[in-house]
Backbone atoms as SQL, in Angstrom:
CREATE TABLE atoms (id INTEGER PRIMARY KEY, chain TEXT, resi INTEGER, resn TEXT, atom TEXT, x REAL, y REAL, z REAL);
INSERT INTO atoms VALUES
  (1, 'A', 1, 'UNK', 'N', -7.245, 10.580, -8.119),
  (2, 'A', 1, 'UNK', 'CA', -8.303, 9.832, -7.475),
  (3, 'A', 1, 'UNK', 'C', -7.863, 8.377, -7.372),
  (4, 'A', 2, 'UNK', 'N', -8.355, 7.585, -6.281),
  (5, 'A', 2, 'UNK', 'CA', -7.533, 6.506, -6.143),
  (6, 'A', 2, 'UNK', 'C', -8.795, 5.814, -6.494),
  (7, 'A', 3, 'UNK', 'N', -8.533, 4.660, -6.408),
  (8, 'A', 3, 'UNK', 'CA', -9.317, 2.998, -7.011),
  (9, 'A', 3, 'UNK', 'C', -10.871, 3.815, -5.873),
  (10, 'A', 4, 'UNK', 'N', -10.271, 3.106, -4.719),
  (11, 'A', 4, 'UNK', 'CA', -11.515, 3.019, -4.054),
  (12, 'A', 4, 'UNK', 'C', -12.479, 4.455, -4.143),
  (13, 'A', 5, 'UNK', 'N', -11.757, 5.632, -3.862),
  (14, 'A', 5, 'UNK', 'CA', -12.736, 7.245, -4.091),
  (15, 'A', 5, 'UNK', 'C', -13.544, 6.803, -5.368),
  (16, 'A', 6, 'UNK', 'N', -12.951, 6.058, -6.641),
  (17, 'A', 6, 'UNK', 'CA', -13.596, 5.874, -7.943),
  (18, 'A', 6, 'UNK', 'C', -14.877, 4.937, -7.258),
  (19, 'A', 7, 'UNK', 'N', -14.299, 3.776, -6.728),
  (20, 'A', 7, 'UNK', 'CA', -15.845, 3.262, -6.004),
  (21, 'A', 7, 'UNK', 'C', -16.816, 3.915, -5.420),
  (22, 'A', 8, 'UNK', 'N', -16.129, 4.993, -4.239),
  (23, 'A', 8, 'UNK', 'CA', -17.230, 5.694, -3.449),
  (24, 'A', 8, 'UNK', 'C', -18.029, 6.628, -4.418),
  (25, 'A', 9, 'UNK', 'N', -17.199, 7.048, -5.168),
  (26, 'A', 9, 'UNK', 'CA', -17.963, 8.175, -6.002),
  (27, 'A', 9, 'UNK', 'C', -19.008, 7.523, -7.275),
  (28, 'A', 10, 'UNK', 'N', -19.005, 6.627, -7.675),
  (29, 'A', 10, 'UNK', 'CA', -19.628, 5.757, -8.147),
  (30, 'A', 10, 'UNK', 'C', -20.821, 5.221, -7.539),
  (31, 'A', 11, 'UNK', 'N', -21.076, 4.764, -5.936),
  (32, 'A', 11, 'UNK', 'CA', -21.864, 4.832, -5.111),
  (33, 'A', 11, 'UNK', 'C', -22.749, 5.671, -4.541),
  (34, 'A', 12, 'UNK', 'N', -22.319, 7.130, -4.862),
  (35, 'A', 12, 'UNK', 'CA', -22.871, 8.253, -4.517),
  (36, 'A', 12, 'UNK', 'C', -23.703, 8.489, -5.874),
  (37, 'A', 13, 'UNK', 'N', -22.896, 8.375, -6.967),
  (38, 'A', 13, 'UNK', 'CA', -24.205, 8.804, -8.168),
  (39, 'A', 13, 'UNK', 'C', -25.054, 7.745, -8.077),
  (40, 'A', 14, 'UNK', 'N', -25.208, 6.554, -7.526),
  (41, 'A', 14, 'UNK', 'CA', -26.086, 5.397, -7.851),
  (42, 'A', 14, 'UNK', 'C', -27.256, 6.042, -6.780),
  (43, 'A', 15, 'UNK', 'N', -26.969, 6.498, -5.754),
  (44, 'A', 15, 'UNK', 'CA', -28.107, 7.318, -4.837),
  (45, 'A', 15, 'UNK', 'C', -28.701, 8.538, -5.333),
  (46, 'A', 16, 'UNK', 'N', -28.004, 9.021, -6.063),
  (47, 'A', 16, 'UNK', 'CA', -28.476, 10.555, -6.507),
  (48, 'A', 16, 'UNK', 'C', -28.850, 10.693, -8.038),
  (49, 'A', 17, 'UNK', 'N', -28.380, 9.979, -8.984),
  (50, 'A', 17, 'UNK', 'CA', -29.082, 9.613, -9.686),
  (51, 'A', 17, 'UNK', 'C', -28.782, 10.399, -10.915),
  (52, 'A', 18, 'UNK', 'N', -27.283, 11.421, -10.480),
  (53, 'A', 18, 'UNK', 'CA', -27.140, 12.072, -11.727),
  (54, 'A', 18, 'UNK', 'C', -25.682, 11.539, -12.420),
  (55, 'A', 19, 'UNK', 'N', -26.643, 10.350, -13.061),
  (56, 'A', 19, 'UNK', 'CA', -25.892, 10.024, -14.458),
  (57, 'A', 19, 'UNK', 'C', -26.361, 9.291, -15.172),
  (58, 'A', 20, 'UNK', 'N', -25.843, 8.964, -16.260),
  (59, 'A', 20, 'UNK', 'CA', -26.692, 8.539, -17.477),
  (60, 'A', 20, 'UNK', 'C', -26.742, 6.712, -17.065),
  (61, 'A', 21, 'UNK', 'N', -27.258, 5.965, -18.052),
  (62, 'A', 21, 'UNK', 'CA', -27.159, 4.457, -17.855),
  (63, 'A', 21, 'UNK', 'C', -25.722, 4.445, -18.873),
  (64, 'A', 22, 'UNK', 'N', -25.287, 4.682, -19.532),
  (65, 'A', 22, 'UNK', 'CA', -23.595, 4.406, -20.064),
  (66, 'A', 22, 'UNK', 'C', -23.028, 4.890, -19.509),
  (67, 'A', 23, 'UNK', 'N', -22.997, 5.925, -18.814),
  (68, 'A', 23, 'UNK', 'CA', -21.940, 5.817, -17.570),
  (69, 'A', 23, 'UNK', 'C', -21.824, 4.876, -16.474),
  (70, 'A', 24, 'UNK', 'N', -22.768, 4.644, -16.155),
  (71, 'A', 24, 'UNK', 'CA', -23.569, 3.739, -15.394),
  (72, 'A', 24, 'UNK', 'C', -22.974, 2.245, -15.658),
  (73, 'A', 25, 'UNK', 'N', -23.117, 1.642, -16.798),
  (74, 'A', 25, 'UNK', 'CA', -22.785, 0.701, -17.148),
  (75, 'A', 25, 'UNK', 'C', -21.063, 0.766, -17.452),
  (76, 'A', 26, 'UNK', 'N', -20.464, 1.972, -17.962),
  (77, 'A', 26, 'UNK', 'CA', -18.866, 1.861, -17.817),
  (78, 'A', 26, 'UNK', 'C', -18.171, 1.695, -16.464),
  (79, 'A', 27, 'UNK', 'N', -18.636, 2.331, -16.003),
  (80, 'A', 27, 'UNK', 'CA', -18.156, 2.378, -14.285),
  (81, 'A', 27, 'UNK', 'C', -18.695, 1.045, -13.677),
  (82, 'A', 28, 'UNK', 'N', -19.557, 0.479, -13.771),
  (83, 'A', 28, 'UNK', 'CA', -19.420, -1.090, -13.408),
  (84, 'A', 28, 'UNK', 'C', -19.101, -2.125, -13.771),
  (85, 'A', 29, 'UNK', 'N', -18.837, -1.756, -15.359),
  (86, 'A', 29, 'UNK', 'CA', -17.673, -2.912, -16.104),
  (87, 'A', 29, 'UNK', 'C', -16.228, -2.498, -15.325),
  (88, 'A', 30, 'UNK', 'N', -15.846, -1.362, -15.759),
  (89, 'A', 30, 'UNK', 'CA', -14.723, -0.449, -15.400),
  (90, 'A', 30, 'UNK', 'C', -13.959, -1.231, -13.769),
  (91, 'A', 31, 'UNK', 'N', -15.410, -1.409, -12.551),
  (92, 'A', 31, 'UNK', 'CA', -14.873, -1.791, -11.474),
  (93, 'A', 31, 'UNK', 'C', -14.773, -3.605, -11.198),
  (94, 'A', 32, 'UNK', 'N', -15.912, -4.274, -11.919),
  (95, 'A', 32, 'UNK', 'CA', -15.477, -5.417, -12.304),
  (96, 'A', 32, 'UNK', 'C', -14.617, -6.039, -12.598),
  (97, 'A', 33, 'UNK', 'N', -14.136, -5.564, -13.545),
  (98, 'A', 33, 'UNK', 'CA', -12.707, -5.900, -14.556),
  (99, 'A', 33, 'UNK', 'C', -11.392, -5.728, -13.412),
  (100, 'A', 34, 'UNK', 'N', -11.320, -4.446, -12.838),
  (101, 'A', 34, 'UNK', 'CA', -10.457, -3.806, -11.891),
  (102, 'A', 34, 'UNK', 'C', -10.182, -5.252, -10.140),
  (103, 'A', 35, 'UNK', 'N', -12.002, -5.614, -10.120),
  (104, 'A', 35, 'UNK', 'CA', -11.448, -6.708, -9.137),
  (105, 'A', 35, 'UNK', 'C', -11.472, -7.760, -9.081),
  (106, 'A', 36, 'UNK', 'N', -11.280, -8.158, -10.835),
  (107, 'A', 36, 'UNK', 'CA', -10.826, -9.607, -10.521),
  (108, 'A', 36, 'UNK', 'C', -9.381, -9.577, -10.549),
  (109, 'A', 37, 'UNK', 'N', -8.303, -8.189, -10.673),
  (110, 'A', 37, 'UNK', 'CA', -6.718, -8.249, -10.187),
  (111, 'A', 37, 'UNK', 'C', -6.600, -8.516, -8.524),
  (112, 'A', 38, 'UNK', 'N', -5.572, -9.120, -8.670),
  (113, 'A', 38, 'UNK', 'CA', -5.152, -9.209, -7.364),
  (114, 'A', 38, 'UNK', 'C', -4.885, -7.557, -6.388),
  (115, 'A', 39, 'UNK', 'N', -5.606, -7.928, -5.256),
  (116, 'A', 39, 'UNK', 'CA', -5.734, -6.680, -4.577),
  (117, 'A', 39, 'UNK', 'C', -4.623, -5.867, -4.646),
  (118, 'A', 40, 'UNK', 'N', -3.489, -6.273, -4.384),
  (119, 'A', 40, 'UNK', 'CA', -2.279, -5.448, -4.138),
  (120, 'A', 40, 'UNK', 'C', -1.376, -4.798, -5.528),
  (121, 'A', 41, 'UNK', 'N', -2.285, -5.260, -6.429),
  (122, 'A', 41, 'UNK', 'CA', -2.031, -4.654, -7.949),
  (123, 'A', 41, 'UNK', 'C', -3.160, -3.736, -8.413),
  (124, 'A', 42, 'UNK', 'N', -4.288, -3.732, -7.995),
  (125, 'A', 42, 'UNK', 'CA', -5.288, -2.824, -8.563),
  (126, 'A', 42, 'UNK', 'C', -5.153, -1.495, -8.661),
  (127, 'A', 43, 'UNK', 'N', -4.383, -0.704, -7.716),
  (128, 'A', 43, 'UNK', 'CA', -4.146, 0.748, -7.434),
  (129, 'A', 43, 'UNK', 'C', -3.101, 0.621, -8.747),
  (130, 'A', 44, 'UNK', 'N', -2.284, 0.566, -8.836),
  (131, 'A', 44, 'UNK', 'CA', -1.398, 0.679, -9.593),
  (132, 'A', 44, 'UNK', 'C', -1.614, 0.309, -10.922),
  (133, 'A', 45, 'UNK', 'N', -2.687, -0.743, -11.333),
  (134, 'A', 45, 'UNK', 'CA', -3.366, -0.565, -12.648),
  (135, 'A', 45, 'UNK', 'C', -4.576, 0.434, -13.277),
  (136, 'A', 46, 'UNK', 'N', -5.056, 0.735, -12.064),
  (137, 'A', 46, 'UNK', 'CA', -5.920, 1.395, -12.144),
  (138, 'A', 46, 'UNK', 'C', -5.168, 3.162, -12.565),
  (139, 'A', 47, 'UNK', 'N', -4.327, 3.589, -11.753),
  (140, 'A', 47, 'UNK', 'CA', -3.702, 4.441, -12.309),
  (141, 'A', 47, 'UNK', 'C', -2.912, 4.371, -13.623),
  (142, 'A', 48, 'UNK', 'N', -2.737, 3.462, -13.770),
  (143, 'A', 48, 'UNK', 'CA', -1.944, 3.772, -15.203),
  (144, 'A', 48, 'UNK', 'C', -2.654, 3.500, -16.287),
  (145, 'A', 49, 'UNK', 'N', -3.702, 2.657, -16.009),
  (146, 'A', 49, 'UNK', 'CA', -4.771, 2.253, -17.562),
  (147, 'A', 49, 'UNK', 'C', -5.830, 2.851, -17.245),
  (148, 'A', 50, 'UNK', 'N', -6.405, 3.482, -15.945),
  (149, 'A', 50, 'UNK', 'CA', -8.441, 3.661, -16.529),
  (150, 'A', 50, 'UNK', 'C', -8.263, 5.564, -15.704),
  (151, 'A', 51, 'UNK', 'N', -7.448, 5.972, -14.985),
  (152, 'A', 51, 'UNK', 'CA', -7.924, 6.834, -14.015),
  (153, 'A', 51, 'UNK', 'C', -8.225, 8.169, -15.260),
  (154, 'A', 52, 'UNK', 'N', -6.989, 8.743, -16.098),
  (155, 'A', 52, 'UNK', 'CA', -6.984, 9.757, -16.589),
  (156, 'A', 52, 'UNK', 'C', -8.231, 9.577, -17.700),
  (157, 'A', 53, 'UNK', 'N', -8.227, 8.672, -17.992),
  (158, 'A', 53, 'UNK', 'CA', -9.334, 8.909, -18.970),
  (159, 'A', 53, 'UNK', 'C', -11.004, 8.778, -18.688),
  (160, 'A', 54, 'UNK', 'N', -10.785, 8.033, -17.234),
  (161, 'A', 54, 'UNK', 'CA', -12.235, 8.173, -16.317),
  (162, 'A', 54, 'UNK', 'C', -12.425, 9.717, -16.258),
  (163, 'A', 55, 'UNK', 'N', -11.303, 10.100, -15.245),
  (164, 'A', 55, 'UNK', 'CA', -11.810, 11.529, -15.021),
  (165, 'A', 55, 'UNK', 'C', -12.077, 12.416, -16.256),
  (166, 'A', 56, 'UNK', 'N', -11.887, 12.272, -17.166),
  (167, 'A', 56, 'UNK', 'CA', -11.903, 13.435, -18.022),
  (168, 'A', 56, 'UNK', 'C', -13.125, 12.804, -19.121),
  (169, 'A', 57, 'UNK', 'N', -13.559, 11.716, -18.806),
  (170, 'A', 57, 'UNK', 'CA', -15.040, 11.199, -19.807),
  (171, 'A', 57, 'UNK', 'C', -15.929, 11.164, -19.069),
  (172, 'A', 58, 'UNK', 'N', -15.963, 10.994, -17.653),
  (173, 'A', 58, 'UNK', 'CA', -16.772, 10.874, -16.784),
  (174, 'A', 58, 'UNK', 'C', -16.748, 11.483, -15.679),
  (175, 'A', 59, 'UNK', 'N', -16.040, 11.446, -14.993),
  (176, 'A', 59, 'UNK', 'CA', -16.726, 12.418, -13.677),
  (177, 'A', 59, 'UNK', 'C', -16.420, 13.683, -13.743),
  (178, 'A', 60, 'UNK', 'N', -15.168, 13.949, -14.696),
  (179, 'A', 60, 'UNK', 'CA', -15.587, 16.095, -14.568),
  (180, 'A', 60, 'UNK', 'C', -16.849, 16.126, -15.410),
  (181, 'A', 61, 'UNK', 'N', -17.090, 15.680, -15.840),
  (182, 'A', 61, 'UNK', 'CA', -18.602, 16.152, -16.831),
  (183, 'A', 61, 'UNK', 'C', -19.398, 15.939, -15.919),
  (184, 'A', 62, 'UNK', 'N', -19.404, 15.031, -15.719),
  (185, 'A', 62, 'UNK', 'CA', -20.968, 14.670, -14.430),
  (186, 'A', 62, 'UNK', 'C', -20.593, 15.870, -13.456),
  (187, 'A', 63, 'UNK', 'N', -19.427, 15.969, -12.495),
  (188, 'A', 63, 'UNK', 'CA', -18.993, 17.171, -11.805),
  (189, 'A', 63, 'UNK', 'C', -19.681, 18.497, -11.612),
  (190, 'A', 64, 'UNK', 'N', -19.052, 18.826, -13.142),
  (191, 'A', 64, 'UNK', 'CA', -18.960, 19.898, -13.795),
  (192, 'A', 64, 'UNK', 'C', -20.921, 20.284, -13.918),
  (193, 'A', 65, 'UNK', 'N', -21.727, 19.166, -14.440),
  (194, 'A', 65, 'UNK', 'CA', -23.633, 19.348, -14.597),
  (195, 'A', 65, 'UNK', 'C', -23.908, 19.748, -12.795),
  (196, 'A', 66, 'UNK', 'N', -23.341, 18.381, -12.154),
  (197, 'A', 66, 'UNK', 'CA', -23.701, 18.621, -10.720),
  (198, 'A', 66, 'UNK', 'C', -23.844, 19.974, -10.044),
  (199, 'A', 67, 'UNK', 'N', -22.360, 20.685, -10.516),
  (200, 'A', 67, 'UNK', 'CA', -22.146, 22.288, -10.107),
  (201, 'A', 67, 'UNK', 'C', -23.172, 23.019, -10.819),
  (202, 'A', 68, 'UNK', 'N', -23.374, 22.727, -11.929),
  (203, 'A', 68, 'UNK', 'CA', -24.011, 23.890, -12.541),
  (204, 'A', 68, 'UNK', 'C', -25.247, 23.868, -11.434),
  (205, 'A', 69, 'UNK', 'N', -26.188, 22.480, -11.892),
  (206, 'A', 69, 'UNK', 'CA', -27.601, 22.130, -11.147),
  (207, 'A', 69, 'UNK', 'C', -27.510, 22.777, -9.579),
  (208, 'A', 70, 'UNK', 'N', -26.474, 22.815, -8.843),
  (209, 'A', 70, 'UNK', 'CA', -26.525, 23.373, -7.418),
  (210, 'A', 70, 'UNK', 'C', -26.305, 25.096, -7.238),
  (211, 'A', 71, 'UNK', 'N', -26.144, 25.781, -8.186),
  (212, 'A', 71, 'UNK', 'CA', -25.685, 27.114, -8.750),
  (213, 'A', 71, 'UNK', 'C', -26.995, 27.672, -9.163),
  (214, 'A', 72, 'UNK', 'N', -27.768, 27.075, -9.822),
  (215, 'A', 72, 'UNK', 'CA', -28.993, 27.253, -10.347),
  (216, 'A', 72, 'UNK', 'C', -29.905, 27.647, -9.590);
């Protein structure tokens, strides 16, 4: 997942509403922090310090509820 999909997808739970307020609040420190780097460095920090451990604390879990809730 690249920088910006982490934004869009971040934008999409803020409409839909399925996630907690600490996720909530990591993912907007998380993108804060991310743009005060200089643009043409963010992808490349972002992959090596926040992506693997985003996806696997946060959005497969959220994901993963989303699927269930639409299965249901």
């Amino acid at each position: 997942m690249k920088f910006k999909e982490f934004v869009n997808w971040c934008n999409e739970r803020t409409c839909d509403g399925c996630w907690g307020m600490l996720e909530a609040i990591a993912c907007i420190n998380l993108i804060n922090e991310i743009m005060k780097i200089q643009f043409w460095k963010r992808e490349k920090i972002w992959k090596e310090n926040y992506e693997q451990q985003v996806l696997e604390e946060i959005i497969n879990p959220i994901e993963k509820n989303l699927e269930e809730m639409e299965n249901s």
